[in-house]
C-alpha positions, 0 to 999 in steps of 0.5 A: 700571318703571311709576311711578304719581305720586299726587296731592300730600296735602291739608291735614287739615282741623279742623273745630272748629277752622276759623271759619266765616263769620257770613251777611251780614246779621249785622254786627258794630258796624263794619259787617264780617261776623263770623266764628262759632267752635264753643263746644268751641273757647272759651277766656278768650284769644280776644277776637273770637269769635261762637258760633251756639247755641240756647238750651236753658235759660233760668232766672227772674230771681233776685235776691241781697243780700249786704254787697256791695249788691243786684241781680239776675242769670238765666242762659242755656245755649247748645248748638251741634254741638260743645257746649254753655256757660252764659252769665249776665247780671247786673243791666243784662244782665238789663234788656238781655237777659232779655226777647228772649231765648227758649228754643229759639230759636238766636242770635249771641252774641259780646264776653262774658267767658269765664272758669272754671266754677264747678261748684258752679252748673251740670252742663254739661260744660264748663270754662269759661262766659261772663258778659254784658257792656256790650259784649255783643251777642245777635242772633237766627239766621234760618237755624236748621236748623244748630244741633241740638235738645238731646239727651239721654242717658236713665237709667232710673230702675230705675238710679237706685240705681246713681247717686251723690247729688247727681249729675245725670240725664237722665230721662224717664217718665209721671206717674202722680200729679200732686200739689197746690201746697204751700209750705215754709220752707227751712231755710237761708233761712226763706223760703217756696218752692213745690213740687209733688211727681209719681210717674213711672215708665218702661219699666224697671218703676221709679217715683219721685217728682220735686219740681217747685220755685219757677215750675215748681211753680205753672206745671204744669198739674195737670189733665193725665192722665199727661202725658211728663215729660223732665227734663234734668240732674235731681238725684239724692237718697237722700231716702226712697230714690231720688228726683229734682228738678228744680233750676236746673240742670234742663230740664223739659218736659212732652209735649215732641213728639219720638220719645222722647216718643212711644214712651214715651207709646205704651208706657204706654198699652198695656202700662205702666199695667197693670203693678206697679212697683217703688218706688225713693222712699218716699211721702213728698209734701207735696202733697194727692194724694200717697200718704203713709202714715197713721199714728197719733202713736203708730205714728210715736213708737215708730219711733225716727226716724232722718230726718224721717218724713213721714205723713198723720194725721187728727186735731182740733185740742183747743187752740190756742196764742195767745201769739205767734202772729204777728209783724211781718215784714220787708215785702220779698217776699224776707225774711219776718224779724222787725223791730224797732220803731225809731219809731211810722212806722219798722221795721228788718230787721236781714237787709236793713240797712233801715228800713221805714214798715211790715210784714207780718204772719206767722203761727206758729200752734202747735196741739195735735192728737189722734188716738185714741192720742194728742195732740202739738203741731204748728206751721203756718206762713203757708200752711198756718196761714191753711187752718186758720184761714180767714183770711190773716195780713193779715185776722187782724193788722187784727183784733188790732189794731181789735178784739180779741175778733173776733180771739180768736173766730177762733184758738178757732173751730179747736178741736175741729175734725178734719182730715187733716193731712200732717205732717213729724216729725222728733226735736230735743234741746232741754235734753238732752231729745230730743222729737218735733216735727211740722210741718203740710205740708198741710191739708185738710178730713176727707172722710168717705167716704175716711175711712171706706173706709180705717177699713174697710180696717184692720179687714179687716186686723185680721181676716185 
């Protein structure tokens, strides 16, 4: 009988659990060649470790205050072949780190502390993130080629309506309307932040609207034409419908140059700019150039709101409120709270828990606004009421306090004045009484000719 002896088995190897060996030139503090570990391998029991990642995201500095004190902190997220991890640097970490690190760029990362996500600040699948530490050390990765760019797992927005709120997509489509800079007070907060609203669609036949918040806002340049929008972890929200935003979870890159990018672009130009698409968000924008509907103060009384209602009305101001129409404001960029007077040189704002040698002025401009079916009242904030006005808050204050009648001639010089107003309605109960209450997004000069073309349309309307 023929025996056949067959070569002794070999060690099954694993991969993501081998360390590789760091290059030369990359020397931990004692001079000794590190070793690199997949991030998928992480956990808050190693201690000597050093990851290879690229950097896929990297937020704005933002700054926090609680009864604990102050300071400031930004975050990272890493990505290697085998994961990816969010790392956050606080107050030293952000003076240390936040200027040489890059997007994009792949870095050695080693000595910070792991410890358990909180879901609640980040979509990356993974349950543990890192913090930077005083013994952090961040190198950058000559040799790149390794560590793979981000890739995305696109959903089409015609699925949208298959996704539950609040949860995180990967999309990617074409703007078809870019629009303006605006600014809002958040509710929570009562702060002013920025935001910039897009409608884009894809090759599924379906558009929506995309709110760009904060730096994202102000940095998009909104003379492109129908530029590729991809945005990695945007929110979902069934606000009018089925729309999106891109969070401090999110990636946002415009005409990013890969394949996807390309076919979509390609697509748009021969096929998809001619064709009808099916809405999946009401048109319900802040900015100038997004397609608010119009409608009277009539129209919107009658709808019986159930969620705030937000429409373009062109109306004229018939009286303005002067009683309270500014006050004096914390002066610190993050806090626009009223202070108190604590002396002729010393003023307290009691959300900071600080005394101030001086404030700001705010304003809170109540108008009464009418169109032909009638008249409601409509607060503007700082930005919105300085458009009207044509003054700023700062000009406007110098000006109650050195010469009282200039400034009375500025509030009357408004009235009777028309504008198209884009306008948030929404009910409040107030003394068991339910009323409207509207609210300026935007202001803007009555342009005639659009005015007119849209009055002629109504009647042809009227007529068929």
């Amino acid at each position: 009988m023929r025996v056949t002896c067959l070569p002794p088995p070999q060690p099954l190897q694993l991969l993501f659990l081998t360390p590789v060996t760091c290059p030369t030139q990359v020397l931990s503090p004692g001079g000794a060649p590190g070793t690199i570990f997949p991030i998928s391998s992480l956990n808050p029991y190693q201690n000597k470790w050093t990851i290879r990642a690229r950097v896929t995201k990297k937020s704005d500095i933002r700054t926090w205050s609680n009864s604990k004190g102050e300071g400031k902190l930004f975050s990272i997220e890493l990505m290697d072949e085998t994961g990816e991890i969010r790392c956050t640097g606080f107050t030293d970490a952000v003076d240390k780190f936040f200027t040489t690190i890059e997007q994009d760029k792949v870095y050695y990362i080693s000595r910070c502390t792991l410890k358990t996500a909180n879901k609640q600040y980040t979509s990356i699948k993974n349950d543990y993130e890192m913090t930077m530490n005083n013994d952090t050390s961040i190198v950058l990765c000559e040799d790149a080629a390794a560590v793979p760019q981000v890739q995305l797992n696109y959903t089409y927005i015609s699925d949208l309506d298959q996704v539950e709120k609040d949860a995180f997509v990967d999309v990617i489509g074409v703007a078809t309307t870019i629009g303006d800079v605006t600014s809002i007070t958040a509710r929570a907060s009562g702060k002013q932040v920025v935001k910039r609203e897009l409608k884009i669609q894809d090759k599924s036949g379906a558009a929506t609207s995309l709110t760009l918040w904060g730096s994202d806002a102000e940095g998009f340049d909104g003379s492109l034409v129908n530029p590729v929008i991809s945005v990695k972890a945007a929110k979902v929200s069934d606000f009018g419908g089925r729309t999106l935003s891109v969070s401090f979870n999110s990636t946002l890159q415009i005409n990013p140059d890969n394949p996807a990018s390309h076919e979509i672009k390609g697509w748009y130009e021969s096929y998809g700019k001619n064709m009808t698409f099916k809405q999946m968000s009401s048109s319900q924008g802040g900015g100038a150039n997004m397609e608010t509907p119009f409608k009277t103060f009539q129209e919107v009384k009658e709808a019986k709101l159930e969620q705030p209602e937000y429409f373009s009305n062109s109306g004229t101001v018939v009286f303005v409120k002067k009683d309270n129409c500014m006050y004096q404001a914390c002066p610190s960029t993050d806090c626009n709270k009223k202070v108190l007077m604590e002396s002729p040189t010393e003023y307290r704002c009691e959300k900071c828990d600080k005394l101030y040698p001086n404030f700001k002025y705010r304003l809170m401009l109540t108008v009464k606004v009418a169109d032909f079916t009638g008249a409601d009242w409509v607060t503007c904030f700082q930005e919105t009421a300085e458009k009207l006005l044509g003054t700023t808050s700062a000009e406007l204050g110098a000006l109650k306090e050195s010469n009282e009648t200039e400034y009375e001639r500025v509030l009357d010089q408004v009235t009777f004045k028309s504008k198209n107003f884009k306008l948030r309605a929404r009910l409040e109960s107030y003394m068991d009484e339910t009323r409207m209450k509207c609210t300026a997004m935007n202001i803007d000069d009555r342009d005639g000719l659009t005015y007119g073309r849209r009055l002629l349309d109504e009647i042809k309307t009227l007529e068929s």
